[in-house]
N, C-alpha and C positions, 0 to 999 in steps of 0.2 A: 541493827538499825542505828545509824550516826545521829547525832541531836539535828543536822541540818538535810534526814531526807524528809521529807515533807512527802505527805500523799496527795497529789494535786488530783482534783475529778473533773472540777469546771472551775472557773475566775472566779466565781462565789463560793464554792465548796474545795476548801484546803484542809485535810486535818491534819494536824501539827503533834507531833514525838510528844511534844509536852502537855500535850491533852490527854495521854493515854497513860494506862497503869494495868502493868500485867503483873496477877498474882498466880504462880504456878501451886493446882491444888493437885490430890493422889485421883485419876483416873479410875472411872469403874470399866468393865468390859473384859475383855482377852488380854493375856500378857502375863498369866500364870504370878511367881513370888513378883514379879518386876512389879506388877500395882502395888503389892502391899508396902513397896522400897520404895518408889522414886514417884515424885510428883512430877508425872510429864504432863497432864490435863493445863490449861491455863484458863484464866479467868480473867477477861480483859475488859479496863473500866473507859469509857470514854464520857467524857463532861462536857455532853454535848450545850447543856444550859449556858454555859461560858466561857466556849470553846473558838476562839478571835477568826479562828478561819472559816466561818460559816455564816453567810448570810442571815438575816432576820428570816424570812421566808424559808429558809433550805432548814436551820435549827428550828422551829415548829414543825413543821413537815418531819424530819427524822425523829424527832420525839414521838410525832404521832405513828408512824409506822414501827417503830419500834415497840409499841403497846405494853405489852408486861416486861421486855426485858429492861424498860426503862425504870427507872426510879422514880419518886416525886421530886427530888433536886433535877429531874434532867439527866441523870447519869444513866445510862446506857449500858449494859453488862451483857456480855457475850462471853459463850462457856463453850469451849470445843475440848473436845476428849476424846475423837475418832480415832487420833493416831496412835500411833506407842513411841514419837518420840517431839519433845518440847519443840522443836524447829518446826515440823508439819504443824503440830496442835495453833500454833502462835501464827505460822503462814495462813491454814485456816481460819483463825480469828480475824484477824487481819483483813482477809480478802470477803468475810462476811459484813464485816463493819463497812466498807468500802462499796460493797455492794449496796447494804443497806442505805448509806449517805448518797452515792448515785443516784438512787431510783427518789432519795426525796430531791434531787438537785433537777430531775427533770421539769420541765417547764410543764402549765399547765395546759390539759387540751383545751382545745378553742370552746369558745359555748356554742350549745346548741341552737339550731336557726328551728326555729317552728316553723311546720309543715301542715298542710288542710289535706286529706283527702279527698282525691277526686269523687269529681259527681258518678262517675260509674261506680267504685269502690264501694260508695255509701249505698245506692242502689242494687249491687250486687250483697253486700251485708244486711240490706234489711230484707231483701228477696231470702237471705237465708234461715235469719232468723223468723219467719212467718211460715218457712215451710219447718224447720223442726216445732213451732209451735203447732201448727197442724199435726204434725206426726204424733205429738204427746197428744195431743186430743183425741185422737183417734182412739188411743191405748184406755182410754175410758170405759166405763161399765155399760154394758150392752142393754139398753132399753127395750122391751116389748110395745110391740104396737100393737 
């Protein structure tokens, strides 16, 4: 990745090359001696706290979705190790972070309109509720007369 591709998502959410830091760590999993040699796993840091391409709204919001993988500075860390070679692991990281900053770039749903229910509704709910009250009554202890 060149210093000027940019990951553009929306007009408020750019993340910028120079936001990010990938540290290539050793993968656990399958891959036989190849783990114990070569660090293909990455560890990729993004600084979303003061990262210029991200709206005020959109940087909160990925913070909060991001929950533990985030730090208390705001930094963001994403660990991919699925693959056996640094090109996938990094492509996956990548397109997780990207995914993750998408879904906070989304707008928020409308509010909700408060709603009454109808006069039958309420009448057809208390009709039900009198008759399971009757039904438990019923289930009572048998009196002689």
């Amino acid at each position: 990745m060149n210093a000027d591709d940019k990951i553009i998502i929306t007009d408020d959410a750019v993340i910028n090359p120079a936001d990010l830091h990938e540290d290539f760590i050793r993968s656990s999993g399958p891959g036989g001696q190849n783990v114990n040699k070569v660090a293909t796993a990455v560890q990729l840091r993004f600084d979303a706290a003061n990262a210029a391409g991200l709206s005020e709204r959109v940087r909160e919001r990925t913070i909060e979705l991001a929950g533990q993988r985030a730090t208390k500075d705001g930094v963001i860390v994403i660990e991919a190790g699925h693959f056996r070679t640094q090109e996938q692991n990094r492509a996956d990281a990548r397109a997780r972070l990207t995914a993750l900053v998408a879904k906070a770039a989304e707008p928020p749903p409308p509010p909700r309109k408060k709603t009454r229910p109808s006069k039958g509704a309420v009448e057809r709910r208390l009709k039900s509720k009198a008759g399971r009250g009757s039904i438990k009554k019923m289930r009572g202890r048998v009196e002689d007369e």
